[in-house]
DSSP file (Angstrom, degrees, kcal/mol; ACC not computed):
  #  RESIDUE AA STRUCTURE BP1 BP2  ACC     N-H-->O    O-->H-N    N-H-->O    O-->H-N    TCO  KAPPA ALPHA  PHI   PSI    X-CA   Y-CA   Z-CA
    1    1 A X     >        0   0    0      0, 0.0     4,-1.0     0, 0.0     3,-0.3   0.000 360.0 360.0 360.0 -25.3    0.0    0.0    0.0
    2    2 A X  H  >  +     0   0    0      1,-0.2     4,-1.5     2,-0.2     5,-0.3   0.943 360.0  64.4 -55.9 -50.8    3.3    2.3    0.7
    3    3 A X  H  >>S+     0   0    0      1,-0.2     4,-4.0     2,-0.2     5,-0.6   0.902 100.1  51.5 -46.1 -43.0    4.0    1.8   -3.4
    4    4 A X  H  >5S+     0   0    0     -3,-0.3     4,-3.0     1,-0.2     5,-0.3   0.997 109.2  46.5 -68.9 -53.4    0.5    3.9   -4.4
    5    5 A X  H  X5S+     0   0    0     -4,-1.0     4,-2.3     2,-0.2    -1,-0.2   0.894 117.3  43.4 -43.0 -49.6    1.1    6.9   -2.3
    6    6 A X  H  X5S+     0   0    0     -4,-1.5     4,-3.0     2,-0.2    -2,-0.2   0.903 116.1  52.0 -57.1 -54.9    5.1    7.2   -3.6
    7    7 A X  H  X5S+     0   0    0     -4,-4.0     4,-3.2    -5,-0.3     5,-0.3   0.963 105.1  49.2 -54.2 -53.0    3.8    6.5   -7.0
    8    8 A X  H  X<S+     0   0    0     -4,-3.0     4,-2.0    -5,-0.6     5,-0.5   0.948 113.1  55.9 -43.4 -88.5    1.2    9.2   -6.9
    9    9 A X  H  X S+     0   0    0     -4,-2.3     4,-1.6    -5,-0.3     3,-0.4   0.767 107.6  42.4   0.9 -96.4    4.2   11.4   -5.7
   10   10 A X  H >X S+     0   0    0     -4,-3.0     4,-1.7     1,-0.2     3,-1.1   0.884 108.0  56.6 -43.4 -52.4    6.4   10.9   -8.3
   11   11 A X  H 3X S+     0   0    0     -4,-3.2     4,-2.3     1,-0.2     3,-0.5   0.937 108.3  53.0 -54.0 -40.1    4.0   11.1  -11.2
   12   12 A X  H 3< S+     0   0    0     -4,-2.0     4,-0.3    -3,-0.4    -1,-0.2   0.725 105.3  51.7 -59.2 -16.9    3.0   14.7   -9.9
   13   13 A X  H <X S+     0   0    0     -4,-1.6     4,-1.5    -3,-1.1    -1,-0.3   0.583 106.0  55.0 -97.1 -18.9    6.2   15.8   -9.8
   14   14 A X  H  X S+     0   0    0     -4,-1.7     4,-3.0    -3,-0.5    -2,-0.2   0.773 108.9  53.3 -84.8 -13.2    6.7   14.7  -13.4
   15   15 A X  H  X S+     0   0    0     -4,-2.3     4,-1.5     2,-0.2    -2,-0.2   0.778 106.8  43.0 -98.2  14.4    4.0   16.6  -14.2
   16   16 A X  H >> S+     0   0    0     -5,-0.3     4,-2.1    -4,-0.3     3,-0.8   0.942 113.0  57.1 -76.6 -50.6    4.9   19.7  -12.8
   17   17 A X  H >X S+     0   0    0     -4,-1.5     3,-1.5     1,-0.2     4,-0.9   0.815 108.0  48.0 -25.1 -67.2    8.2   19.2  -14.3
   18   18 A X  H 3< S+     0   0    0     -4,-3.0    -1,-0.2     1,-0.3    -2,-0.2   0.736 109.1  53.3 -48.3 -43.6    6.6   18.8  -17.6
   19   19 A X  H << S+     0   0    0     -4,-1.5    -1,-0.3    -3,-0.8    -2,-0.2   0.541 106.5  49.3 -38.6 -39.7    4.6   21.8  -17.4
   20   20 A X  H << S+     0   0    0     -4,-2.1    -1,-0.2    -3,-1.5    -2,-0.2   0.571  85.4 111.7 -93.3 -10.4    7.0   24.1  -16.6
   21   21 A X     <  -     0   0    0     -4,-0.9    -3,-0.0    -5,-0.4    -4,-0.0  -0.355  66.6-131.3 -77.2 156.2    9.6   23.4  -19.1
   22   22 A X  S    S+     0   0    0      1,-0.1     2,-0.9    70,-0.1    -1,-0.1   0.516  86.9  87.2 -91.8 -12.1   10.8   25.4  -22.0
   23   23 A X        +     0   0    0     -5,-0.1     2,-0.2   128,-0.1    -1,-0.1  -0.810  58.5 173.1 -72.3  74.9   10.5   22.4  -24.8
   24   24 A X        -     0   0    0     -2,-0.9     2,-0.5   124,-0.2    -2,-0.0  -0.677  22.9-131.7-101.1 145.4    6.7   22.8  -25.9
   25   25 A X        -     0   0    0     -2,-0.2     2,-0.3     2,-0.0   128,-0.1  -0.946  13.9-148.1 -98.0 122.2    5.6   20.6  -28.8
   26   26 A X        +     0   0    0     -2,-0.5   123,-0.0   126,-0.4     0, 0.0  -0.816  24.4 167.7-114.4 144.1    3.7   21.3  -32.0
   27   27 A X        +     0   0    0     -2,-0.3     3,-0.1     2,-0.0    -1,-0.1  -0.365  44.1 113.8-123.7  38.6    1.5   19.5  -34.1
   28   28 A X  S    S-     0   0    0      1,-0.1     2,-0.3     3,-0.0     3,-0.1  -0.165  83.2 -69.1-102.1-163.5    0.0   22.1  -36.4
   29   29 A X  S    S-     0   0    0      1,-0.1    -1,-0.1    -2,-0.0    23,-0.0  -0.569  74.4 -70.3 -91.0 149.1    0.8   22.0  -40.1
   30   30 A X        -     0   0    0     -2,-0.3    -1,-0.1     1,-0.1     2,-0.1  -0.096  32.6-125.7 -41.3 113.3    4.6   22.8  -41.2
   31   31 A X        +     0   0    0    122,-0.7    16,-0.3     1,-0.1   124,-0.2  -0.612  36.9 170.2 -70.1 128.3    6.4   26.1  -41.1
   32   32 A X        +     0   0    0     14,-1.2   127,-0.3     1,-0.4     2,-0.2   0.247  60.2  12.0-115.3  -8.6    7.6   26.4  -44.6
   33   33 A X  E     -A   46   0A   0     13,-1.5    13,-2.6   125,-0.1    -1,-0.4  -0.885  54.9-158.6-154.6 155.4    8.8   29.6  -44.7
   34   34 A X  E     -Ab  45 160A   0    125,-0.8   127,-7.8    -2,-0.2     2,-0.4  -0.988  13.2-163.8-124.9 138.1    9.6   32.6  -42.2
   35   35 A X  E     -Ab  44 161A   0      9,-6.4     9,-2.0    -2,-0.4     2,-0.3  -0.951   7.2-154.4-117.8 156.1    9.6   36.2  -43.6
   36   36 A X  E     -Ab  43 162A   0    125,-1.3   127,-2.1    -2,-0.4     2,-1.3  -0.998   8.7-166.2-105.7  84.0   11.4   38.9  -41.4
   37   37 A X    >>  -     0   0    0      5,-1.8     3,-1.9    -2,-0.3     4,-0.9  -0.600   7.7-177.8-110.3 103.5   10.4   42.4  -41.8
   38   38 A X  T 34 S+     0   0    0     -2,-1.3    -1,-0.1   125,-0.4   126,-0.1   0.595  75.5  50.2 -33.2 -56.5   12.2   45.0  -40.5
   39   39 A X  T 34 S+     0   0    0      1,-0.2    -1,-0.3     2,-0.1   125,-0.0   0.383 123.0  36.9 -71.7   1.3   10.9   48.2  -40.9
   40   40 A X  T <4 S-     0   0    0     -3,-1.9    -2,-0.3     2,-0.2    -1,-0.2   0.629 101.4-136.8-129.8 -23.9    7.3   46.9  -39.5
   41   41 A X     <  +     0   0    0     -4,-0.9    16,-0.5     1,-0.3     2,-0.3   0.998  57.0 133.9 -13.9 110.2    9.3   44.7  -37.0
   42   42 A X  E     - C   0  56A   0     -5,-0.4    -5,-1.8    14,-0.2    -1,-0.3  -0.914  37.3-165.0-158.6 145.3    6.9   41.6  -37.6
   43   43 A X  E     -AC  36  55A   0     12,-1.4    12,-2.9    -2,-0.3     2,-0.4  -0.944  11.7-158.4-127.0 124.4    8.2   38.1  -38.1
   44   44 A X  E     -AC  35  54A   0     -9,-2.0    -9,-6.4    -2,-0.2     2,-0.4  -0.976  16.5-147.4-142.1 150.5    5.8   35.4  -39.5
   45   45 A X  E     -AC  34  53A   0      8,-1.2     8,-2.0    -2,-0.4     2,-0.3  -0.790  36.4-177.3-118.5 114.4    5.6   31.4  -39.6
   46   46 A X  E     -A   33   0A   0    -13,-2.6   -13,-1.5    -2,-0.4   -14,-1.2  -0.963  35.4-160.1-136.4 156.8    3.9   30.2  -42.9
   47   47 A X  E >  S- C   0  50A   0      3,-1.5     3,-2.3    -2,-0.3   -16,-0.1  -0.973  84.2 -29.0-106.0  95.2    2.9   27.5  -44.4
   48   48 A X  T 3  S-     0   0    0     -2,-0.5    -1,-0.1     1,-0.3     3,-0.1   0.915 121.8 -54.8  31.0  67.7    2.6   28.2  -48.1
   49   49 A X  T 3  S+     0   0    0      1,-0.1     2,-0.4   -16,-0.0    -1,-0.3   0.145 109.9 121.2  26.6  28.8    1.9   31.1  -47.5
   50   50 A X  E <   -C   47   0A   0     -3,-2.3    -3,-1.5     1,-0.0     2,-0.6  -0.924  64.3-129.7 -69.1 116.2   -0.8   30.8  -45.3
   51   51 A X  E     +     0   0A   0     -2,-0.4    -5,-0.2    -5,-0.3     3,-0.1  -0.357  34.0 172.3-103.7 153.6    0.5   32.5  -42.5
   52   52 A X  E     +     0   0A   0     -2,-0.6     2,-0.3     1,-0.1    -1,-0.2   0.977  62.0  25.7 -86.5 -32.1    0.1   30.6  -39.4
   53   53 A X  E     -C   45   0A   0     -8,-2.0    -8,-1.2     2,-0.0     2,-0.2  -0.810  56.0-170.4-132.0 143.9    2.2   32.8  -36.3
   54   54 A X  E     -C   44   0A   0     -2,-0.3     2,-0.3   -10,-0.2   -10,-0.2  -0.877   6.1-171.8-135.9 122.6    2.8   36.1  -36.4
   55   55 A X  E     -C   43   0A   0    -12,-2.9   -12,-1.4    -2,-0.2     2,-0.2  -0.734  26.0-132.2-107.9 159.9    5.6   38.2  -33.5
   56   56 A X  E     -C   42   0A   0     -2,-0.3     2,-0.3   -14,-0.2   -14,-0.2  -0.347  46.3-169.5 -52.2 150.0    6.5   41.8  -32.7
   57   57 A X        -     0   0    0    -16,-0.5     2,-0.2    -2,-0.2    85,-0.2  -0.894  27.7-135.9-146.3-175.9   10.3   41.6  -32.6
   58   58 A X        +     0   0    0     83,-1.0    83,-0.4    -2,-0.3     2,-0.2  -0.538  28.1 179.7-123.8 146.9   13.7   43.5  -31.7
   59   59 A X        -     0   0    0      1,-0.4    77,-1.2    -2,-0.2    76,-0.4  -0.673  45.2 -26.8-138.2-171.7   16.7   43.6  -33.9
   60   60 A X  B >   -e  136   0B   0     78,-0.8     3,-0.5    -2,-0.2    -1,-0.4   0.137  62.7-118.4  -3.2 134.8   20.4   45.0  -34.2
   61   61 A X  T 3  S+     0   0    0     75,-0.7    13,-0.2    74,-0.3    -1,-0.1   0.231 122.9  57.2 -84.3  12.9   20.5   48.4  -31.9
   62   62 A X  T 3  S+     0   0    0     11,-1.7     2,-0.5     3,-0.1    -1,-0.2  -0.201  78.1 168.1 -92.5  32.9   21.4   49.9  -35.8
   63   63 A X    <   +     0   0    0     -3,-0.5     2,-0.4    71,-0.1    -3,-0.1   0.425  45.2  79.3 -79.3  -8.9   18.0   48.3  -37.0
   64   64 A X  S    S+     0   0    0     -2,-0.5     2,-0.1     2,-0.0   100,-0.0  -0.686  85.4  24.8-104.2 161.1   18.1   50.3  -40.7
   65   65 A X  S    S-     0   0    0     -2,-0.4     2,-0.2    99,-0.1    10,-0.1  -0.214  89.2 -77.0  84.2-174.9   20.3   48.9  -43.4
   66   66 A X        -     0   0    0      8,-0.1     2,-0.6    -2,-0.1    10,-0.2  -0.656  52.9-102.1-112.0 150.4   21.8   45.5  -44.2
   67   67 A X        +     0   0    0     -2,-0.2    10,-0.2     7,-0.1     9,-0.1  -0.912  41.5 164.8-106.9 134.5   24.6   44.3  -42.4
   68   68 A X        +     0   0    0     -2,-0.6     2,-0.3     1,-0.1    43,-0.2   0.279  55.3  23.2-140.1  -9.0   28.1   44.2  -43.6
   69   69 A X  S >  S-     0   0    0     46,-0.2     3,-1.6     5,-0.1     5,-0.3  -0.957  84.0 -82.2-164.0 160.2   30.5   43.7  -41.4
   70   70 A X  T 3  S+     0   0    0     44,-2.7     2,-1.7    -2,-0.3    46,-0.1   0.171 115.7  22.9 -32.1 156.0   31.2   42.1  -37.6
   71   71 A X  T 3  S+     0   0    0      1,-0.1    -1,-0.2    66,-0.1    44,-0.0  -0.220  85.9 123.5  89.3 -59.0   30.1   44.8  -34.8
   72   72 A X    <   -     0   0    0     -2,-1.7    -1,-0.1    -3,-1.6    -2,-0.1   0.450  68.5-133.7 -27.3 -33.3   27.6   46.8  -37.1
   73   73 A X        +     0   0    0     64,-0.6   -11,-1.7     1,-0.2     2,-0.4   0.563  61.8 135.8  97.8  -2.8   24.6   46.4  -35.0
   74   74 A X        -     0   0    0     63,-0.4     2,-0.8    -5,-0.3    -1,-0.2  -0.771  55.8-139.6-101.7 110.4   22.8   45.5  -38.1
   75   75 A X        -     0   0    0     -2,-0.4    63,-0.1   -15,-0.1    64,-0.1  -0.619  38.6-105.8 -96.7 142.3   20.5   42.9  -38.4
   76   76 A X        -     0   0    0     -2,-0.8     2,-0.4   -10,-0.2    -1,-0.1   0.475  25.4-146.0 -35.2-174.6   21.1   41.1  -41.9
   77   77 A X        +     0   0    0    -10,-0.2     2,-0.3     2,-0.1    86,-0.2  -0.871  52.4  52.4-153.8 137.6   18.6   41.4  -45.4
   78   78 A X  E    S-D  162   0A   0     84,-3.4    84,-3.4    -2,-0.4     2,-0.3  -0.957  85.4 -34.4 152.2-121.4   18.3   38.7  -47.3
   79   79 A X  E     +D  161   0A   0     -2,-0.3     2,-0.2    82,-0.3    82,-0.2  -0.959  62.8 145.0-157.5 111.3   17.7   35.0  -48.4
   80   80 A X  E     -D  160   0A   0     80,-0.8    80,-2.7    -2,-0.3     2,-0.3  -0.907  41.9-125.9-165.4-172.8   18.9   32.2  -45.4
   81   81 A X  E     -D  159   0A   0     78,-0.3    17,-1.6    -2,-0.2     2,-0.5  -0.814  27.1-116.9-141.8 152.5   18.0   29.1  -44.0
   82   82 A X  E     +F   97   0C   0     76,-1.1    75,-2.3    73,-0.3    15,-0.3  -0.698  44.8 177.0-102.4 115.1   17.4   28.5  -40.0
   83   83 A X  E     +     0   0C   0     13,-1.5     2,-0.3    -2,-0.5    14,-0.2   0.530  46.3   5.9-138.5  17.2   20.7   25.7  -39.4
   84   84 A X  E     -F   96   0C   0     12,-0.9    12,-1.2    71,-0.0     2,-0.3  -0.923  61.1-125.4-153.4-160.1   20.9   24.8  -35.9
   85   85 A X  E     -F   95   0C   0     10,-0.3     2,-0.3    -2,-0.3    10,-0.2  -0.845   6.0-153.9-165.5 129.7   19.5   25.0  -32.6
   86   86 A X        +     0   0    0      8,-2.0    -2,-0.0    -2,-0.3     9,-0.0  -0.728  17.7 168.7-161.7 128.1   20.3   25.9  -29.2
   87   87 A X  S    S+     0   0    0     -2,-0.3    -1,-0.1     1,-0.2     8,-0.0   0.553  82.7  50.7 -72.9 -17.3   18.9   24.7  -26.5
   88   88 A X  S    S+     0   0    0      6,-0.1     4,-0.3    -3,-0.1    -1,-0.2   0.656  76.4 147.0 -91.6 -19.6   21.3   26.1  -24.1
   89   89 A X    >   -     0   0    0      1,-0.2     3,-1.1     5,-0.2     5,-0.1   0.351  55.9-130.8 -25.5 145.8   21.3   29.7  -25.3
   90   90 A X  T 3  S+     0   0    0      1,-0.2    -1,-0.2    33,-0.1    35,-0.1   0.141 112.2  60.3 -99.6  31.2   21.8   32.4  -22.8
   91   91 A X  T 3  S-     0   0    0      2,-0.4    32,-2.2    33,-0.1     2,-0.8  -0.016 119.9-109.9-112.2  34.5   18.7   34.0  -24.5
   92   92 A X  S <  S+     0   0    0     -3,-1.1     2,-0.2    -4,-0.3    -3,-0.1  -0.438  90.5  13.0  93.8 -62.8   16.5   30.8  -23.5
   93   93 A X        -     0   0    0     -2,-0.8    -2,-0.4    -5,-0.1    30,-0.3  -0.665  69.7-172.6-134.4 179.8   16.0   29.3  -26.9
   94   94 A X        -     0   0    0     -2,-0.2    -8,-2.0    53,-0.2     2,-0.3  -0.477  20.2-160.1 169.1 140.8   17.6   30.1  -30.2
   95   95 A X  E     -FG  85 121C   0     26,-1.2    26,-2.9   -10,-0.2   -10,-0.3  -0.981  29.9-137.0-132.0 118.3   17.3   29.1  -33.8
   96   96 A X  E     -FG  84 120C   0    -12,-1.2   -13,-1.5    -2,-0.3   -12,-0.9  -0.351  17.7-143.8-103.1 154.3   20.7   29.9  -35.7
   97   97 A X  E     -F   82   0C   0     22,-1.9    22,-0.4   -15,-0.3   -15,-0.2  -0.924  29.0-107.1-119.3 150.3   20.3   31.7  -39.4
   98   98 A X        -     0   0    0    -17,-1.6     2,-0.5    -2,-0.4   -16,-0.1   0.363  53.0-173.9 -37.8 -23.8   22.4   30.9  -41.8
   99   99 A X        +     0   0    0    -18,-0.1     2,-0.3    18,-0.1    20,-0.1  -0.381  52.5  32.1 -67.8 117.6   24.5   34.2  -41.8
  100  100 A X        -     0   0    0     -2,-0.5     2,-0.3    17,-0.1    19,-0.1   0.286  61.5-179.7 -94.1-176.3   26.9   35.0  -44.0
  101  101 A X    >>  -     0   0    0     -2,-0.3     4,-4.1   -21,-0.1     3,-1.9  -0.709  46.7 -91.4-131.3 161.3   26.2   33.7  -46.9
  102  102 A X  T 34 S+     0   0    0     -2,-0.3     4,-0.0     1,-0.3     0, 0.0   0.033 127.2  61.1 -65.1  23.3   28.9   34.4  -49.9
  103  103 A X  T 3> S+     0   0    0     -2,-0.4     4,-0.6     3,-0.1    -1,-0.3   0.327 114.5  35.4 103.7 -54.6   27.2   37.4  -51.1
  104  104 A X  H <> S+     0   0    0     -3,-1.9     4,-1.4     2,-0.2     5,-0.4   0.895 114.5  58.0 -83.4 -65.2   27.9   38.9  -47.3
  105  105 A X  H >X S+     0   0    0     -4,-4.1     4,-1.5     1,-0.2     3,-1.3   0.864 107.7  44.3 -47.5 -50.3   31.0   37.3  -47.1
  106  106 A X  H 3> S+     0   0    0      1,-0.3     4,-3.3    -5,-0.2     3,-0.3   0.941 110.5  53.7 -39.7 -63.1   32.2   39.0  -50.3
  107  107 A X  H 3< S+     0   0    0     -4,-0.6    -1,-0.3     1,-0.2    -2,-0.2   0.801 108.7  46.3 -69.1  -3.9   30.9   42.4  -49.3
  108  108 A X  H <<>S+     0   0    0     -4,-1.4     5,-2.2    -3,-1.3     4,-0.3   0.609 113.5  59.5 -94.4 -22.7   32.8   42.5  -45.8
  109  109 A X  H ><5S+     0   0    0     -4,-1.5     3,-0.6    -5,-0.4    -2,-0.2   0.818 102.3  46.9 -70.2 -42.8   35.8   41.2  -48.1
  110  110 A X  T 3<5S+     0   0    0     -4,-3.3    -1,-0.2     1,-0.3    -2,-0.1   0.724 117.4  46.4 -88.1  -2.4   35.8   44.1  -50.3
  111  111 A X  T 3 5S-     0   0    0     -5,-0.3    -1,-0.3     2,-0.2    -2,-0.2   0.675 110.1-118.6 -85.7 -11.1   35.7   46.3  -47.0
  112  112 A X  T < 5S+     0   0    0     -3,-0.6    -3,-0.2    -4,-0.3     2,-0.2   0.106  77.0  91.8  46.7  13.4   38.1   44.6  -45.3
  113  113 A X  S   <S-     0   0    0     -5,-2.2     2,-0.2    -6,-0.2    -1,-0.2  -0.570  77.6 -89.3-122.6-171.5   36.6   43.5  -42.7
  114  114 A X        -     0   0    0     -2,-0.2   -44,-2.7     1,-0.2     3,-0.1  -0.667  26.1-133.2 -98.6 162.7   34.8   40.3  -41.5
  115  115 A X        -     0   0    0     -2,-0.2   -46,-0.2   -46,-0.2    -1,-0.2   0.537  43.1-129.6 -71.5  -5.7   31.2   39.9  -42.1
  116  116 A X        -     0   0    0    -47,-0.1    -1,-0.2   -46,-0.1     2,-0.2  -0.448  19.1-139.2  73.7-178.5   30.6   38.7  -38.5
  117  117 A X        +     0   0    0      1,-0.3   -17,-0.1    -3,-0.1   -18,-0.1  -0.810  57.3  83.4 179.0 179.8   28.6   35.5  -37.6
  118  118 A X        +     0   0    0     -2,-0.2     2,-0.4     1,-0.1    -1,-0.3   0.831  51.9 165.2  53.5  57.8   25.8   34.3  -34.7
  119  119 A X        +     0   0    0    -22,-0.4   -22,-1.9   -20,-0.1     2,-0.2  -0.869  13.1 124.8 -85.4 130.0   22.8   35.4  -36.2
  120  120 A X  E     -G   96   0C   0     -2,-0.4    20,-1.6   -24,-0.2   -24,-0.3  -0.912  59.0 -83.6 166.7-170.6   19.9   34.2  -35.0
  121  121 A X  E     +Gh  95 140C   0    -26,-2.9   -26,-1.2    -2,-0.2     2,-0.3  -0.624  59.0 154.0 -91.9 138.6   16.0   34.0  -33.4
  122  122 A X  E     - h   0 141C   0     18,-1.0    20,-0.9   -28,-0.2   -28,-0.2  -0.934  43.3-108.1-156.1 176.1   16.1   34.2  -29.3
  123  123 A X        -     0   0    0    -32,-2.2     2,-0.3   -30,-0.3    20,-0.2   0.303  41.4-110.0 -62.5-174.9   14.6   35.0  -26.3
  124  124 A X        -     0   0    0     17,-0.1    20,-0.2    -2,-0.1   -33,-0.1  -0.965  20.0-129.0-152.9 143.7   15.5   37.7  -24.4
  125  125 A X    >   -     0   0    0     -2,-0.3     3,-0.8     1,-0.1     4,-0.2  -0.024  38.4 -91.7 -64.0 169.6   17.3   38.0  -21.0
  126  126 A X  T 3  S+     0   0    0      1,-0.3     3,-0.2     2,-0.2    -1,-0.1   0.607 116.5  66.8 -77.7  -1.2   16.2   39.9  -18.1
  127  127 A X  T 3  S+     0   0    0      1,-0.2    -1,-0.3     2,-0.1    -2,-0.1   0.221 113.6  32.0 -91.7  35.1   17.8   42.9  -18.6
  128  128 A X  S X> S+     0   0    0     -3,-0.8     4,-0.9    -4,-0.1     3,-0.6   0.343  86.9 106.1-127.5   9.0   15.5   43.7  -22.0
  129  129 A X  T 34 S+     0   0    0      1,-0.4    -3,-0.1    -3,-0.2    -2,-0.1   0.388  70.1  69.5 -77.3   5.0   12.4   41.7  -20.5
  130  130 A X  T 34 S-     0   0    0     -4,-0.0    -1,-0.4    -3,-0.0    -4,-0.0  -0.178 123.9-100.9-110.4  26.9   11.0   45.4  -20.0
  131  131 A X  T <4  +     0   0    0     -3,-0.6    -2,-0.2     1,-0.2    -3,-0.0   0.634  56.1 171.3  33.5  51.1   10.6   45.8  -23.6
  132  132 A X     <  -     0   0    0     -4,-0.9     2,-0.4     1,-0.0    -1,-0.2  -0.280  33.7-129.5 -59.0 162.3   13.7   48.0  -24.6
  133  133 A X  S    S+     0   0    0      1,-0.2   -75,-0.1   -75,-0.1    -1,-0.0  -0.980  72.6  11.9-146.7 124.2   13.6   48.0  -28.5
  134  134 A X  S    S+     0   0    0     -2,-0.4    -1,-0.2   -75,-0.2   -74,-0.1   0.928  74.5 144.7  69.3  66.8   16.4   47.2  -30.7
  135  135 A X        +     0   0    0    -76,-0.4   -74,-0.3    -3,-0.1   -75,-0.2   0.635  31.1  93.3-122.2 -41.4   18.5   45.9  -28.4
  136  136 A X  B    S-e   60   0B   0    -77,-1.2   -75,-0.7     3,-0.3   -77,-0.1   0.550  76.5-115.7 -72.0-157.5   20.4   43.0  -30.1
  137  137 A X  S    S-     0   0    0    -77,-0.2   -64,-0.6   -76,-0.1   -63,-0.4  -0.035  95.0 -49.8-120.9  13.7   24.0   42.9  -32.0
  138  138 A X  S    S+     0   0    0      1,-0.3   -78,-0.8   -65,-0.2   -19,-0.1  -0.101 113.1 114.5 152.1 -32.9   22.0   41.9  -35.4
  139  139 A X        -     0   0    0    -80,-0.2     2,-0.5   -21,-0.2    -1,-0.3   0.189  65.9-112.2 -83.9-175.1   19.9   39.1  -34.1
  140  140 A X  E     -h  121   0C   0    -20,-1.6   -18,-1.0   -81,-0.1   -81,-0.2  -0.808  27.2-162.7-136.7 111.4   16.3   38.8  -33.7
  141  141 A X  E     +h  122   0C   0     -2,-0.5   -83,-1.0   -83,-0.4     2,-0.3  -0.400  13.6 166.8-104.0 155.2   14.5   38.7  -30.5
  142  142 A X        -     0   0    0    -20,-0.9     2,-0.2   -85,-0.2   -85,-0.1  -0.738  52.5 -70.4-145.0 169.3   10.9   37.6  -29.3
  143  143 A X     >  -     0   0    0     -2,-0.3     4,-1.3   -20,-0.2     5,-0.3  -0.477  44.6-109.6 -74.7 137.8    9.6   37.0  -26.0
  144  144 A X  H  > S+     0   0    0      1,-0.3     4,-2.2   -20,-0.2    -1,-0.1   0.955 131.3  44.4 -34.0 -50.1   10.8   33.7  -23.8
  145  145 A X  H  4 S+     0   0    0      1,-0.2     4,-0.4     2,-0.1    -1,-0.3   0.859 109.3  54.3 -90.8  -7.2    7.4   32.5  -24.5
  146  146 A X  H  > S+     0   0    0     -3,-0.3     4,-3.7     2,-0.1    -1,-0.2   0.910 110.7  50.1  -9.1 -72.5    7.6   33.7  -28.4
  147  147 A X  H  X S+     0   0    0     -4,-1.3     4,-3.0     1,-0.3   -53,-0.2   0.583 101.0  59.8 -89.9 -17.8   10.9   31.5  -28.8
  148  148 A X  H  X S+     0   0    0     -4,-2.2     4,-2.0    -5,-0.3    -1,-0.3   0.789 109.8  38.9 -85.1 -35.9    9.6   28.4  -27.3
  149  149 A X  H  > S+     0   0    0     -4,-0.4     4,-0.6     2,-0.2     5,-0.3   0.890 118.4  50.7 -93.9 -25.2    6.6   27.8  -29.8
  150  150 A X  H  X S+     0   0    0     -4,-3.7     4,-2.5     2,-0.2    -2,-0.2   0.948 109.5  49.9 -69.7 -22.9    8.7   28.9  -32.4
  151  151 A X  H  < S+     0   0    0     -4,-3.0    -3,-0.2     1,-0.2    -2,-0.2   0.949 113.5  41.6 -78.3 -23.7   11.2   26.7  -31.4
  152  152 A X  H  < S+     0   0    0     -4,-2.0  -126,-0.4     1,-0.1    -1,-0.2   0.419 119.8  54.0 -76.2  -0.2    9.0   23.6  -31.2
  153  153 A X  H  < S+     0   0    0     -4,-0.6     2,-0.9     1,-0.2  -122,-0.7   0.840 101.1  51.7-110.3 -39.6    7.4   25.0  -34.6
  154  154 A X     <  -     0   0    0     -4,-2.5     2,-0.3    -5,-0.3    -1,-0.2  -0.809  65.8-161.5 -93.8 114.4   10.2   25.5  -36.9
  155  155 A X    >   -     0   0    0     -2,-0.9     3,-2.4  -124,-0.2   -73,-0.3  -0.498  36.9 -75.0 -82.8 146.3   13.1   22.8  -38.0
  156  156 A X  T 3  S+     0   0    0     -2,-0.3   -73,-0.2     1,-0.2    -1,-0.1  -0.055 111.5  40.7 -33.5 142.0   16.6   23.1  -39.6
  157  157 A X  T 3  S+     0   0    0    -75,-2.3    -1,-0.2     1,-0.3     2,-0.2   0.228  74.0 127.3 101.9 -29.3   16.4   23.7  -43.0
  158  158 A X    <   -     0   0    0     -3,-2.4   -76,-1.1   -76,-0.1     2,-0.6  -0.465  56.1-127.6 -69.3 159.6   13.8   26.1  -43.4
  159  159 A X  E     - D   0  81A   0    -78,-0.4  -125,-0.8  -127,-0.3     2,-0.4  -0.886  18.8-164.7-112.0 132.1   14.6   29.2  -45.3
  160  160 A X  E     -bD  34  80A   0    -80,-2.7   -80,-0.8    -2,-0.6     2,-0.5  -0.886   4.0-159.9-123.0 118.3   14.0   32.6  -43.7
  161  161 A X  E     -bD  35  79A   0   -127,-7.8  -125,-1.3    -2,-0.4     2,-0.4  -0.797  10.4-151.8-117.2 178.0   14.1   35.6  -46.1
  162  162 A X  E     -bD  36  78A   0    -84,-3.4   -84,-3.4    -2,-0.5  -125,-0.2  -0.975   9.2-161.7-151.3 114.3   14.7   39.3  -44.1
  163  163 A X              0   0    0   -127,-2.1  -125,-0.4    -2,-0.4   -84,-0.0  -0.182 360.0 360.0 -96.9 162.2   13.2   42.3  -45.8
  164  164 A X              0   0    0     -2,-0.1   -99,-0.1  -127,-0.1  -127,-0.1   0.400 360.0 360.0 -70.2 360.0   14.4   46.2  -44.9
């Protein structure tokens, strides 16, 4: 009779665990594209071009123009593909973009300088959780609880294009 009580126990404490964690799952239809727009700051999750999610976001604390070299502030323009994950990020979540691409790389080349690197979708820590705007060093930030359905909604491989 000792076993039911313990048992009980444990299961409740997996679900709080479960409940509270930052790894949420989706079952909706497939993110097939994410567009970026900059000037509007709006980010949207579509599925052939329906679109299914739509966020507010934060960018680069330079937020107009393309970015062209390491430092700028700038978050990137163009045509790129989401290609990893971290789970560990110290902005909660984070979905890595593809940037540079040879196109960037080339233009930071002819400047001399490097294009820079680390692009990508995150949370945001607690000193911006007050909703400072434009905050980042290029990247593109949503709210903790933003980052978490986009991270359970999008997979490697999708391609993300980023407007002015």
């Amino acid at each position: 009779m000792r076993f039911v009580p313990i048992f009980l126990m444990v299961l409740v404490a997996a679900v709080a665990v479960g409940c509270t964690s930052k790894f949420k799952r989706y079952y909706g239809p497939e993110v097939t594209r994410i567009i970026v727009q900059k000037e509007a700051r709006r980010m949207y999750l579509l599925h052939h071009g329906e679109v299914l999610e739509a966020y507010d976001i934060d960018l680069g604390f330079a937020p107009v123009g393309d970015k062209q070299i390491e430092g700028d502030g700038k978050t990137p323009e163009g045509e790129y593909i989401i290609d990893r994950r971290n789970p560990n990020s110290e902005f909660h979540l984070s979905l890595g973009i593809s940037y540079p691409n040879e196109d960037d790389i080339a233009e930071a080349k002819k400047l001399g300088k490097s294009p820079g690197g680390d692009i990508f979708i995150h949370g945001r820590p607690q000193l911006f959780r007050k909703g400072d705007r434009d905050w980042t060093w290029g990247c593109i930030a949503v709210t903790n609880r933003e980052i978490e359905q986009i991270y359970a909604m999008v997979k490697n491989g999708t391609p993300i294009l980023i407007t002015p």
